[in-house]
C-alpha positions in Angstrom: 27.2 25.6 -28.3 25.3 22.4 -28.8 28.0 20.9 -31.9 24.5 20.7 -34.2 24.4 22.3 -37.1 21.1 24.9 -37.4 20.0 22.7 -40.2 20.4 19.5 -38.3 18.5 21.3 -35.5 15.2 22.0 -37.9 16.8 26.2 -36.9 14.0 27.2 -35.1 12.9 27.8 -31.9 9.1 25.7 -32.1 11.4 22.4 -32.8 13.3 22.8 -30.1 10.2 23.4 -28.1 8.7 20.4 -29.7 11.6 18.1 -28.6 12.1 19.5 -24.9 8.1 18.5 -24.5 9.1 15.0 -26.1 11.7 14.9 -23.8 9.5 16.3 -20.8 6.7 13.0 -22.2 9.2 10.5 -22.4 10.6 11.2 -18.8 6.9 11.1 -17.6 6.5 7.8 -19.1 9.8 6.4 -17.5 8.9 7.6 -14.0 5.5 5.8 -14.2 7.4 2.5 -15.7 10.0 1.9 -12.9 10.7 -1.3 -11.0 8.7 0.1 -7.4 5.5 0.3 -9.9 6.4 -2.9 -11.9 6.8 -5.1 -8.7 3.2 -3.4 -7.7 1.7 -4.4 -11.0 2.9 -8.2 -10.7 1.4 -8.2 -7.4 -1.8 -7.4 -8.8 -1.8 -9.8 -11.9 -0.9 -12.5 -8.9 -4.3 -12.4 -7.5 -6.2 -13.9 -10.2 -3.4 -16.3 -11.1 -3.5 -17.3 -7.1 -7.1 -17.5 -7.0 -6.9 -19.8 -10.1 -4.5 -22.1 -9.0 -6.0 -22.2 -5.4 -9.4 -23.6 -6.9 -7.6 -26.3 -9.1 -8.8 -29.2 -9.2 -11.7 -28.8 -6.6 -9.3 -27.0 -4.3 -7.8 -29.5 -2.1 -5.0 -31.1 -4.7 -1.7 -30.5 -2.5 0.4 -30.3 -5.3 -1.9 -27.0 -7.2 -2.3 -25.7 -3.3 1.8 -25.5 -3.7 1.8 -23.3 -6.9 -0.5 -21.0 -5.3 1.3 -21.0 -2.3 4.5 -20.0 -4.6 2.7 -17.4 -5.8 1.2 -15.8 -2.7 4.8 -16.2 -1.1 6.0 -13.5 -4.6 3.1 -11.3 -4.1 4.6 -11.0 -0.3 8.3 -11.0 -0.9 7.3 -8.1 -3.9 5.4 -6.3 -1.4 8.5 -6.0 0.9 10.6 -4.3 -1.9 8.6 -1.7 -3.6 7.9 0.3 -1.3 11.7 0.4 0.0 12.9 0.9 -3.6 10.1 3.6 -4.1 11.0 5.4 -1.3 15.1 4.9 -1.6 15.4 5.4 -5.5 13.1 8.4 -5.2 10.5 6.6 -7.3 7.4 7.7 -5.7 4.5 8.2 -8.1 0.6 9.0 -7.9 0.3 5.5 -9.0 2.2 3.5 -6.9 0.5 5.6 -3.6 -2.4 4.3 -5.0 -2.1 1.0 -6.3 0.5 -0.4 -3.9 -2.5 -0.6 -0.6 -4.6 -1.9 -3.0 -2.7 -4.7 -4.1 -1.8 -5.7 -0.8 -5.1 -5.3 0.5 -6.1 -7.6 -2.8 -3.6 -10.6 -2.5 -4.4 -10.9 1.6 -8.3 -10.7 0.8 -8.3 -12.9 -1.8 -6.1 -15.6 0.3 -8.9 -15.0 3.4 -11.4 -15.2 1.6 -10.5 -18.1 -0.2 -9.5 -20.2 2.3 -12.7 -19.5 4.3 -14.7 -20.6 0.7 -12.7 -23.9 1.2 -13.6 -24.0 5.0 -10.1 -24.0 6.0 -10.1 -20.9 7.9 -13.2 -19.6 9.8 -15.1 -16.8 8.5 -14.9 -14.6 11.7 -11.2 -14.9 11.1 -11.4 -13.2 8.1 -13.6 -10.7 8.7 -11.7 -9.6 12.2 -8.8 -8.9 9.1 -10.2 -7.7 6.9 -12.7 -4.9 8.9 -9.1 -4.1 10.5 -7.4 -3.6 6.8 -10.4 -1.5 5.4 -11.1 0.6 8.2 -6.9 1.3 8.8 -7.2 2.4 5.4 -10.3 4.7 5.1 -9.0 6.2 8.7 -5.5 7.1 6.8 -7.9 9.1 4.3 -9.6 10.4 7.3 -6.4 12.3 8.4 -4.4 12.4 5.4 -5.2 16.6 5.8 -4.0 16.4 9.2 -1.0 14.1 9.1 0.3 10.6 7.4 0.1 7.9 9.9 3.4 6.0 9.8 4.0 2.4 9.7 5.1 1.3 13.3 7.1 -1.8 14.3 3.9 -3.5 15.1 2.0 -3.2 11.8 4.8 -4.4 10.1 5.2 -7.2 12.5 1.4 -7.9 12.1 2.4 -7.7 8.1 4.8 -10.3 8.5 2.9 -12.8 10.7 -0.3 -12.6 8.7 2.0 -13.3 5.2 3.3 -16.3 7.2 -0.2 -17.8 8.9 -1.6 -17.9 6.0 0.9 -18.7 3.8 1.2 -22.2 6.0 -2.9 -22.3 5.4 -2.2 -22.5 1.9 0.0 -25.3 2.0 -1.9 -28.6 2.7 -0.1 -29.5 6.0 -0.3 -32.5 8.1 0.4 -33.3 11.5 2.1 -31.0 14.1 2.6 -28.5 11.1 -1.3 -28.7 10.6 -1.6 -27.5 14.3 1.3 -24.7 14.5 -0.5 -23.2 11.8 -3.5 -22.6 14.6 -1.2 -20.7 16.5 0.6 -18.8 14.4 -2.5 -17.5 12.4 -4.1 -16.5 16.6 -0.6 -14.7 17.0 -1.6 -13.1 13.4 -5.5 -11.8 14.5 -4.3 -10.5 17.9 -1.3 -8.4 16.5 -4.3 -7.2 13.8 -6.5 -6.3 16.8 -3.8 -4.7 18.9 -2.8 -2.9 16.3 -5.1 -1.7 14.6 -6.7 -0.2 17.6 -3.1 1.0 18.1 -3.6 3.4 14.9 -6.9 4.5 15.6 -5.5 5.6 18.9 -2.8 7.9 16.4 -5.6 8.5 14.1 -7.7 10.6 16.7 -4.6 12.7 18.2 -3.2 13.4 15.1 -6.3 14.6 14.0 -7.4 16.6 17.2 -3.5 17.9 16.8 -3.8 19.3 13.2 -7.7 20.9 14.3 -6.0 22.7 17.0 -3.2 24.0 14.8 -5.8 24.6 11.9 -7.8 27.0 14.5 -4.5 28.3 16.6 -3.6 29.5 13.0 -6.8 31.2 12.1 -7.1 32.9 15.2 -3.9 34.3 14.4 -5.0 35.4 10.8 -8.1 37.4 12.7 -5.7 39.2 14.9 -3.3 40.0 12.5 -5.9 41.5 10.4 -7.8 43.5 13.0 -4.4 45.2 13.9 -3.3 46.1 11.2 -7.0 47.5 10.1 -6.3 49.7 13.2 -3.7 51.1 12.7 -4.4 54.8 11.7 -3.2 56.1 8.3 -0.4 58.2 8.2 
C-alpha cells in the first residue's frame, strides 16, 4: 500500500507510468548535473577566461599574468578532483569520458600555445607536448576495443610537472625563479617524451594481446561448430 488515495493517484495505471518516466527523466538529468561533470565544465569555461586575462594589456602586465595564472592553477587543481570523485561517487557519465580529456587537453594547449605567441616558451617546446598529448589520445581510441590503457605513476607525474612548469611561465618571474622555471619545464618535456613512448609501448601489446585472443576465440568458434556438425543424428 502506497497511503495515496486512488483519486490522489489520478487511479490509473498510464499516470503511474507517466510519473515512473518523469522519475526515470529527472534521475537522467541529475546524473548528467553532478559535481565530477560541473568541475569538468568550469574547466572548460576557464580557457577562454585564461586566454583573456593572459593577453591583457599587451600580455606582459605582471599583475593580469597573476589572474591568469589563478585561473590556470583552478583549471589544474579541478582536474585533480573529477576524475577521483567520478570514479569514487560512481558518477561516471558518457559526458564526463568525453569532455573531461578534452578540457585538459584545452587548458594545457591554450597555456603552450599562448606563451609561445608571447615568445616566452619556444615553439618546439610546445609542439614536443602537444604531438605527445594528441597522439596519447588518438592511440587510446586506437585500442579502446582491445583494452583501456591505464594511467601509470609516470603520466601522472608528467601531469603534475607540466601543471607546475608552466604554471611558473605564467607568472612574470625574475631572477633565480626566472631560471628554475628552465629546468623544471626540461624535467616536464622529458617525462612527456619518456612517457609517452612509455604508452605506445602498452598500446602495441595490448593491442597484439586482444588480436590474439580475438583469433584464439574464433578458431574456437570454427571447431566447435565443425564438431558438432559431425556428429551423426541419432
Amino acid at each position: 500500500m502506497t497511503g495515496v488515495p486512488a483519486s490522489a493517484a489520478g487511479g490509473t495505471a498510464r499516470s503511474a507510468s507517466g510519473a515512473g518516466k518523469l522519475g526515470a527523466v529527472a534521475v537522467d538529468q541529475a546524473s548528467l548535473w553532478n559535481i565530477a561533470n560541473i568541475l569538468t565544465m568550469v574547466r572548460l569555461l576557464l580557457v577562454p577566461g585564461f586566454v583573456l586575462l593572459l593577453f591583457h594589456n599587451g600580455g606582459y602586465d605582471p599583475a593580469w599574468r597573476s589572474f591568469a595564472w589563478a585561473a590556470f592553477a583552478v583549471a589544474m587543481i579541478t582536474d585533480l578532483f573529477d576524475g577521483h570523485l567520478a570514479r569514487r561517487y560512481n558518477l561516471v557519465t558518457d559526458f564526463g569520458k568525453i569532455a573531461d580529456p578534452i578540457a585538459d587537453k584545452a587548458i594545457m594547449g591554450a597555456a603552450l600555445i599562448c606563451l609561445s605567441v608571447l615568445g616566452d616558451l619556444p615553439w618546439w617546446v610546445t609542439a614536443v607536448i602537444l604531438f605527445r598529448e594528441l597522439g596519447i589520445t588518438l592511440m587510446r581510441f586506437w585500442v579502446i576495443r582491445h583494452a583501456v590503457i591505464p594511467a601509470s605513476r609516470g603520466g601522472k607525474m608528467k601531469t603534475l610537472i607540466q601543471g607546475i612548469a608552466v604554471g611558473m611561465y605564467v607568472l612574470a618571474l625574475t631572477g633565480p625563479l626566472a631560471s628554475l622555471r628552465f629546468w623544471v619545464m626540461a624535467a616536464a618535456v622529458v617525462l612527456t617524451v619518456v612517457t609517452g613512448l612509455d604508452y605506445v609501448r602498452q598500446a602495441v601489446l595490448l593491442r597484439r594481446a586482444g588480436l590474439a585472443a580475438e583469433r584464439a576465440a574464433e578458431r574456437a568458434a570454427v571447431e566447435s561448430a565443425g564438431s558438432s556438425s559431425s556428429e551423426p543424428s541419432r
